[in-house]
Structure formats: C-alpha cells, structure tokens
N, C-alpha and C positions, 0 to 999 in steps of 0.2 A: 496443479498440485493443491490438496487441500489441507487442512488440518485435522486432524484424525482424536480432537475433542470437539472444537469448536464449526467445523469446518466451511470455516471461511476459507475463502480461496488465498493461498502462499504465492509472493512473487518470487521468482527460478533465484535461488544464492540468498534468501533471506530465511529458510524453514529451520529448526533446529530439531533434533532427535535428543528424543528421553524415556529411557527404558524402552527401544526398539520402535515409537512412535515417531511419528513425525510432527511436529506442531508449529503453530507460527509463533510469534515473540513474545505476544501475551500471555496464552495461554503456556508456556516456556515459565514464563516468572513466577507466573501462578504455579503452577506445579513446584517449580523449586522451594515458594513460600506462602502455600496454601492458607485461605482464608476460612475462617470459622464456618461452619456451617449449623443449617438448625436441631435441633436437639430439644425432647421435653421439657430441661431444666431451662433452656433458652427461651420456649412458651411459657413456661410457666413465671419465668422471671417479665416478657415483656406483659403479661396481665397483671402481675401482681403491681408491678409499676406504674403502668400504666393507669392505676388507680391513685396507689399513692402520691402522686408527686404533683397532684395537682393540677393535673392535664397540661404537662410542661412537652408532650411529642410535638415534637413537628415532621411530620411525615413524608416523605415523599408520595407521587402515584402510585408508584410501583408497589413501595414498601407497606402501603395500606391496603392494598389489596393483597398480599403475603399474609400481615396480621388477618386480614379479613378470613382466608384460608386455614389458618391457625387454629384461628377460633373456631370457626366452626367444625374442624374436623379433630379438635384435641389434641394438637399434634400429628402432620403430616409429613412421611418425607421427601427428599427432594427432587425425587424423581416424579412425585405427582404436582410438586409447584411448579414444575419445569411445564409438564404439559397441558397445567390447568390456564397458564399464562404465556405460553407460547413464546418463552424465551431460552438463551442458552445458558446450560449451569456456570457459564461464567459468570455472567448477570446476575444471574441468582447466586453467587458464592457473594460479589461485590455488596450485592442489595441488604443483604443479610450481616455480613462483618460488619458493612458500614452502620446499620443501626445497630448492632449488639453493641459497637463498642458506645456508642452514646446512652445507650441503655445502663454498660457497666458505670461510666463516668455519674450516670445520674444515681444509680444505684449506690455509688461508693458516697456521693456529696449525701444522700439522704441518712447513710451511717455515723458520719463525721458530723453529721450538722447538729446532734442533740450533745455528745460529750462538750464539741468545741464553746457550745448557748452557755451549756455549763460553765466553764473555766472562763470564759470571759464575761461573767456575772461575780463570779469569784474574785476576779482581780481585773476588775474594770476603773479602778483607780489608779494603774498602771499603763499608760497608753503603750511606751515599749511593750509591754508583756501583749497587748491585745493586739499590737501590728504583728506581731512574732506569732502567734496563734493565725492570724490572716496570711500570713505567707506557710506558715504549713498545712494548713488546708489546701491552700494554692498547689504546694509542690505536692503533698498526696496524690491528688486529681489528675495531675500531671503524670505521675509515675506509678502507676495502677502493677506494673508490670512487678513492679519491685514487693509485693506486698502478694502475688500467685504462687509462688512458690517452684516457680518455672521460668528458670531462664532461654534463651537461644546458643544453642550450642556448635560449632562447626563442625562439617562433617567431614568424613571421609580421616586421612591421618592424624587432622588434627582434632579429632573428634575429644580425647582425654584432657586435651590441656583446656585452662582458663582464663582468658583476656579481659582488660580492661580491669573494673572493678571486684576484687574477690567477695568470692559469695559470704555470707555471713550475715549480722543485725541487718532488717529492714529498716529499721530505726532511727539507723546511726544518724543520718542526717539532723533527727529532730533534738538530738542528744545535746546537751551543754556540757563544757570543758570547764570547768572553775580552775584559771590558771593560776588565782592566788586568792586566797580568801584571811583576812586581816578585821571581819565585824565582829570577834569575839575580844580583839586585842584590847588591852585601856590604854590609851594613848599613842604614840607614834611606835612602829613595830620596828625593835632592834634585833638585828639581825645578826648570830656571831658566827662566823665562816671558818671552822677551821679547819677546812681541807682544801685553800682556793685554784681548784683546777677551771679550765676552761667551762666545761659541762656545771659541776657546782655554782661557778659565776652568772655564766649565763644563760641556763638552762638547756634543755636537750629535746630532741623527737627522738620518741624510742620506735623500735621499728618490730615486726612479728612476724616468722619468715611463712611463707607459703609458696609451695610450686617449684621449689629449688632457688628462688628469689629471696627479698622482703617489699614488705606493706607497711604502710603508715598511716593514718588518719587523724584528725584534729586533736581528739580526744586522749593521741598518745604524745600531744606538746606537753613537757615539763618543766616548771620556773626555776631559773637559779636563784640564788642569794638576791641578787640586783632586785628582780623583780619583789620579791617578797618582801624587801624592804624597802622598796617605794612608798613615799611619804615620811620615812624613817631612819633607820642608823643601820650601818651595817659594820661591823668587826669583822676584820682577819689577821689572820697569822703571817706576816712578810719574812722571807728564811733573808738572814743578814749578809 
C-alpha cells in the first residue's frame, strides 16, 4: 500500500484516509495543517531581505538552491521546484515554511528595530523603561501570529465558537494599567470613603462578557480606597 501524495510505502493498519485518499501519517498531519507554500510576495519578501538585513540567512542546501530557482525564474511554482530538484512536495512544503517563517521573524525584528532605537534613546535614563522595551520586542518576535490578523479556528461543529484568548487589542499585552496614580497629590493622599463596601475597600476586576461567558484582563483591575491611599489617610463612614 502506498501513499497517494507522497507515496512512500504504508505498513498494513498504519494508512489514514482524507477526503477519499489514502495517506500515511505524515503526509495525514500535513494535510490537516498545511504548510505555507511559495508565493510572489514570499519571493519578493526573501530578495528584499535578503539585502537588507545584513546577510543574517543561513541557509540550508536545499533552501538555496529553491531561492536559487527563485531568482532566477521570478517566481516559480511548486510543481516546477518539485521536478527541478527531485524531491516530494512534502519537502518542498517543509523547506519553504521553514524559512518563510525565519524570513517573517527577521522581517518583523527589522520593523521594530528603528521605533524601539528611538524610545530607548528617549528614556535611556530609565533602565526599567529600557528592560521593558527589551522584553517587548522579545514577546513581538515571539507572537508574530497575534499581529496577522488570522487566527486558527476549529473545524467542523465547533467551527463558530472561540477558545482560549478572545479576539480583540493585539496590543494588550504591551499596555500599562496605572492602578493608582497619586504624583499630582501635595503631600500624603487622604482618602474619604464614604461608601465602604468590600469592592470600594479593596478594589475589583471588572469583567466584559463575550461568547455567552465573561473575560477579564489586567487592565480591567480597579483600586479600592486601601490602595489609593497608601502612603496616606483614609476616612470612612462606620454605621454605629
């Protein structure tokens, strides 16, 4: 039994069927979560880069003799790198994601690198401020996926619904919460409480519903009295 993309040979009780084919395991996964393949703007992105970044590739064999095809044909597709290099579009799906996505990583570090030069020339007498700029460039890089405007979706029944984190700000992460802010105050900040409920006292997380649910995030923690008048006096009204 073979496989009817790849077709290597299947051992008896190991083949899987997809859409009326037979396939073996890999080519199975692959199909379920198909890798990028190339595309003019995917040539035109690894030449442009390719230049700018300094000559930071490191390329595989393989992978340079794809670009090398590339280039010289303006954009080929993949049914001709398949047979100019005698492999199967497995290979060729793998060879291809796996440097796009290093392409994108580099691609996105060369966007962030001139704002981030900025803001930490800006407030480069802040060491906080300038590790805090270091870790979000860090987490950008990392989360490339969040900034596409395309998330993964599941299929089939649960195709409508959405897990994990709701869609919305890419941002959020980089966003700052000022739980209490007292640098306008002159002197120690007195606090008068006169509603003192638990939430008033000690503040709250507010919550915003989505999906039949609710959601929360840092940015919806809110101070009670305690906090706001840390460093300082707080007043309330005790029922006798």
């Amino acid at each position: 039994m073979k496989c009817a993309r790849c077709e290597a040979s299947i051992i008896e009780g190991e083949e899987r069927e997809h859409l009326g084919r037979i396939l073996c395991e890999d080519c199975y996964m692959d199909t379920l979560s198909p890798a990028k393949t190339c595309d003019p703007w995917a040539v035109h992105s690894a030449k442009s880069f390719g230049k700018n970044l300094d000559g930071k590739f490191e390329l595989t064999e393989l992978q340079r003799k794809i670009l090398e095809i590339l280039k010289e044909t303006g954009g080929a597709p993949p049914e001709h790198l398949i047979e100019r290099l005698n492999i199967s579009p497995m290979d060729l799906e793998r060879e291809i994601a796996a440097r796009l996505e290093t392409v994108e990583t580099e691609a996105a570090d060369y966007l962030v690198r001139n704002p981030m030069t900025e803001l930490k020339a800006k407030y480069q007498d802040y060491p906080r401020v300038l590790a805090y700029l270091d870790s979000v460039r860090e987490h950008i890089l990392k989360n490339l996926q969040r900034f596409k405007g395309v998330a993964a979706a599941p299929a089939g029944p649960m195709a409508g619904l959405s897990f994990g984190e709701p869609p919305g700000d890419p941002f959020l992460p980089y966003r700052i919460n000022v739980f209490v802010d007292n640098s306008d105050t002159q002197g120690p900040p007195i606090i008068v409480e006169t509603n003192p409920t638990y939430h008033n006292l000690f503040g709250v997380i507010e919550k915003k519903p989505i999906m039949g649910g609710y959601t929360t995030d840092f940015t919806l923690i809110k101070a009670g009295s305690i906090s706001k008048a840390n460093g300082g006096f707080r007043q309330e009204r005790l029922s006798a």
